[in-house]
C-alpha positions in Angstrom: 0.0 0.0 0.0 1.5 3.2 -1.0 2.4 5.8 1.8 1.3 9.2 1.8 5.1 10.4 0.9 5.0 8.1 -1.5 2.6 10.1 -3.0 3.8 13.1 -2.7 6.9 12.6 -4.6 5.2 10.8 -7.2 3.0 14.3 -7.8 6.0 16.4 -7.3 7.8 14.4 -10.4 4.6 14.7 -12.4 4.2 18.9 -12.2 7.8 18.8 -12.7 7.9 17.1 -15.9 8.1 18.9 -19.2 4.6 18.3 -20.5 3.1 19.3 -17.2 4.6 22.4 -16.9 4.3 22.9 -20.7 0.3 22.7 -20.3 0.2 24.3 -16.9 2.0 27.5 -16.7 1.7 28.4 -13.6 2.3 26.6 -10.0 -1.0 25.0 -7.8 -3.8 28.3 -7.0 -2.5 28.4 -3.0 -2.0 32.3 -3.4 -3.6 35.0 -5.0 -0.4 35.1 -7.5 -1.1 31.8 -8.6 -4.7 32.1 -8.7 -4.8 34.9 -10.8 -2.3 33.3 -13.7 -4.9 30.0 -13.0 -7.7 32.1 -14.6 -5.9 34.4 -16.8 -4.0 31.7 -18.4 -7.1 29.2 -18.6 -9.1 29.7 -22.4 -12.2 28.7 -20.1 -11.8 30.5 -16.6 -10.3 33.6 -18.5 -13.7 34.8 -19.3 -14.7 35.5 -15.3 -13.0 37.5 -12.5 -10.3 36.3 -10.7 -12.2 37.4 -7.3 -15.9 37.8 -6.4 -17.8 39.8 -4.5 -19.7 37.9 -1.8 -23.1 38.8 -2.9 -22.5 37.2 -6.0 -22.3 34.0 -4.2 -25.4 34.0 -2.1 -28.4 32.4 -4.2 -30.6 34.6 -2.6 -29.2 37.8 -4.7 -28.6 36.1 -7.9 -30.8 33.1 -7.9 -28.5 31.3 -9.7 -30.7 32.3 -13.0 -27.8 33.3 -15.5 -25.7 30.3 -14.6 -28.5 27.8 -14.8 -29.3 29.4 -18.0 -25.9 28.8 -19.8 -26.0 25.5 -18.0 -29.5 24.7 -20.0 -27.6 25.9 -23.3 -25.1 23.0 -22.7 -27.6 20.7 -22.4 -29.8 21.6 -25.6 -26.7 21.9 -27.2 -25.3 18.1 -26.4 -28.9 16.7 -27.0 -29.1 18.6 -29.9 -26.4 17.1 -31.7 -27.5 13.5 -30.4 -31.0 14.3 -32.2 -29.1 15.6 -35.3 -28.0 11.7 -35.7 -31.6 10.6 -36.2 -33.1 13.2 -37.5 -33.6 14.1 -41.3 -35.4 17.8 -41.9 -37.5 17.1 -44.6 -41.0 16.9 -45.2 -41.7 13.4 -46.0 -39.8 11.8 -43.0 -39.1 14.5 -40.1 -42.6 13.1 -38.1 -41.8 9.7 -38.5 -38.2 10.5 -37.3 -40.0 12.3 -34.6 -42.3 8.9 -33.5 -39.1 7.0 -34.6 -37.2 9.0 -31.5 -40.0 8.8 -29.5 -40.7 5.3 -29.3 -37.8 3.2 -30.9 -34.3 5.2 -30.0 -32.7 4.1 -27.2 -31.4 8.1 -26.8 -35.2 9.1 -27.6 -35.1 10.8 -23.9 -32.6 13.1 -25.7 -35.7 14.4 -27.5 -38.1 15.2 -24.3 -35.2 16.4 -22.8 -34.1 18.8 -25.4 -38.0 19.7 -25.4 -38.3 20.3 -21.6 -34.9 22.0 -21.6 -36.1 24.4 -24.0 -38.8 25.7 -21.5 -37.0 25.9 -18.5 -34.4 27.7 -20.5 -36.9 30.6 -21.4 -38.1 30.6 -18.0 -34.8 31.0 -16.1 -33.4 33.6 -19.1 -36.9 35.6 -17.8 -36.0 35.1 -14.1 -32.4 36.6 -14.4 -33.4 39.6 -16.3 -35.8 40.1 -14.1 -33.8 39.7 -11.1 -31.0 42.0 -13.1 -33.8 44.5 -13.5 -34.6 44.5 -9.8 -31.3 44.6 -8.1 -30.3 47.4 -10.7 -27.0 45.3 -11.9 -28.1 47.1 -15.6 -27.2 50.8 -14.6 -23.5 52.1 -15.7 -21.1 51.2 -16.3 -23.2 47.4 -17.5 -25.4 49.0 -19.3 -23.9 47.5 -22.1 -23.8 44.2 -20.8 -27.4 44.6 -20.5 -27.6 45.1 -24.1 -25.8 42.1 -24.7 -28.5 40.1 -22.6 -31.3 41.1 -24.1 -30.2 40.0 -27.5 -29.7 36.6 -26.1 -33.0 36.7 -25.0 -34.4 37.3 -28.2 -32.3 34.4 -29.3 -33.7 32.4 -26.5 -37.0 33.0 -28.3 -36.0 32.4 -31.9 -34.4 29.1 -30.7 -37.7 28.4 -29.6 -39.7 29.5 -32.3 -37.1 28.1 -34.8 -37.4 24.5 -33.1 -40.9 24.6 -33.0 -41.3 23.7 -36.4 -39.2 20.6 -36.4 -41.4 17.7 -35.2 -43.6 18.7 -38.3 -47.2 17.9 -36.8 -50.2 19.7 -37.2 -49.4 21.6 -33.9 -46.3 22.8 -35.2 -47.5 24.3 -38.9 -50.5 26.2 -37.4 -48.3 27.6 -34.8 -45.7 28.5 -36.9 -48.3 30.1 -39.5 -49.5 32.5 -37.2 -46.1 33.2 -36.0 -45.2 33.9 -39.1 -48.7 35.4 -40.5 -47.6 38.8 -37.7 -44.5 39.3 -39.6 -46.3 40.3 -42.0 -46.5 43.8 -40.3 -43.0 44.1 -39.3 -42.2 47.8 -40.0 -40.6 48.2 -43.6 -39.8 45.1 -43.9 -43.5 43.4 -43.9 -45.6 43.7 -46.7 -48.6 45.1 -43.9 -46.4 46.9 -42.1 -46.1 50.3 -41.3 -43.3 52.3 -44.0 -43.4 49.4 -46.1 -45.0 51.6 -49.4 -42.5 54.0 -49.0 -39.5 51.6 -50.2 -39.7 51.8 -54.3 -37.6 51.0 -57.4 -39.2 53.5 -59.4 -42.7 52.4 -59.3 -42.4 48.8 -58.1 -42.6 48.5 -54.6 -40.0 46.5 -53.5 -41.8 45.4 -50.2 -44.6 42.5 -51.2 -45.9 39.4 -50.6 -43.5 37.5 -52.4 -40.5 39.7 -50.9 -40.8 40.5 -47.2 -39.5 39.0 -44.0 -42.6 35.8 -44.2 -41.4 35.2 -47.7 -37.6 34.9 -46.5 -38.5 32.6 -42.8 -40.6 30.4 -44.8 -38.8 30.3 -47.9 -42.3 30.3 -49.2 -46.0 31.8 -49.2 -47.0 29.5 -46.8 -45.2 26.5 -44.4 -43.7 23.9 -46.8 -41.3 21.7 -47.2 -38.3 24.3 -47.6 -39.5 26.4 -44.6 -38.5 23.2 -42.5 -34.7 23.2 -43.8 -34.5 26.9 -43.5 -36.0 26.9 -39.6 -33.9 24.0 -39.3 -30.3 25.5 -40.5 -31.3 28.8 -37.8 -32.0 26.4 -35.2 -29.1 24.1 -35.5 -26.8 26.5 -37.0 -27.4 30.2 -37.5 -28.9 31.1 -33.6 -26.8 28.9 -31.8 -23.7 30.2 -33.5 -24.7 34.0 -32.5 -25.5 32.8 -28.8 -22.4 31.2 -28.5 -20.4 34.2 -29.5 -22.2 36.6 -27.3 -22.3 34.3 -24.0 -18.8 34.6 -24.4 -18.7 38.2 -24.6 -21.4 38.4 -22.0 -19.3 36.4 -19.3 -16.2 38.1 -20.6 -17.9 41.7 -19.9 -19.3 41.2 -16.6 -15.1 40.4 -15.7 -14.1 43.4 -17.5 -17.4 45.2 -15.4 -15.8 44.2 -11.5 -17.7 40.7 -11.4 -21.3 40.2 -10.7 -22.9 43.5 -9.3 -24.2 43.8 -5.5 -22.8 45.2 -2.5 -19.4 43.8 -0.6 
């Protein structure tokens, strides 16, 4: 049975070999030097504060809301990719891939987790701009930060919205055509909306039914089988892509912003 010396020297020769000090730059986080090169060195813990204020570690301040958040992104991301295996976005088999999933899969949890995941996702986004909103963490000098969050939760939304469409029942298209059908008065854009008559190449108005922000999320006049691939490509794709990018520079700014607001 090996002594605790024995130990001891066996993990002082590993942190002293070349390919452990080659990955580690910096000695064990046992003072506030070493912590500090720990974060600032680390591609993952670089993005957060090296110290904390203690109000940003009681739950009843922050509720926790923005990390379970990102912590639901994970997990729709890693189901996501386990559903992409299975799944093929197209009108003739996404439903039966759907029921296939469902009943057949041995990972078809993957799919009423990703599902469930998606709710409490929008619920706990809600919940930490509200509790943002209350304690006042959006005034200067976050106010940008708070920018940055609530374009993620229009993302959150989209995502939603987006996935929506994939199981491909008759829940899903009727849902998704009135979603759609209120575009249709999107200022400028829309072909109902407000300013849209005023955009003209010469005396063609350049903002119609066959033209306007519908047309381009549907692919289409009406749900079909190309509005599937194209809600499909922004769920998997395009809005996960964007949310990615700015969680980083959301975590990333609330370092740069003195850490999570609140008193000492």
């Amino acid at each position: 049975m090996a002594k605790k010396g024995d130990i001891g020297q066996v993990w002082d020769y590993i942190v002293n070999t070349q390919l452990w000090r080659s990955v580690m730059r910096h000695g064990y986080p046992d003072s506030p030097r070493n912590r500090s090169l720990a974060v600032m060195s680390n591609v993952f813990l670089h993005l957060h504060p090296i110290r904390l204020r203690k109000s940003g570690l009681r739950v009843r301040y922050t509720w926790c809301m923005g990390g379970l958040t990102f912590f639901l992104f994970l997990v729709e991301t890693i189901t996501g990719l386990l559903l992409m295996f299975y799944y093929r976005p197209t009108a003739e088999y996404a439903y039966h891939d759907i029921v296939y999933l469902r009943a057949d899969v041995a990972l078809g949890t993957m799919r009423e987790i990703h599902r469930w995941g998606a709710h409490a996702m929008v619920i706990t986004i809600w919940l930490h701009m509200m509790r943002v909103f209350l304690t006042g963490a959006y005034k200067p000098p976050r106010e940008f930060n708070w920018g940055v969050g609530v374009i993620l939760l229009v993302l959150t939304l989209l995502l939603s919205f987006t996935g929506y469409l994939l199981p491909w029942d008759q829940l899903a298209m009727w849902a998704i055509t009135v979603g759609t059908n209120m575009a249709r008065a999107t200022p400028i854009m829309g072909h109902e909306g407000p300013g849209a008559a005023l955009i003209k190449v010469g005396d063609i108005s350049v903002v119609h039914a066959a033209s306007d922000v519908r047309f381009g999320l549907l692919a289409g006049r009406f749900v079909g089988a190309p509005a599937i691939l194209r809600f499909y490509v922004l769920h998997c794709v395009g809005f996960p892509l964007v949310a990615a990018f700015l969680i980083a520079v959301h975590f990333w700014r609330v370092r740069k912003d003195g850490g999570i607001s609140g008193p000492l």
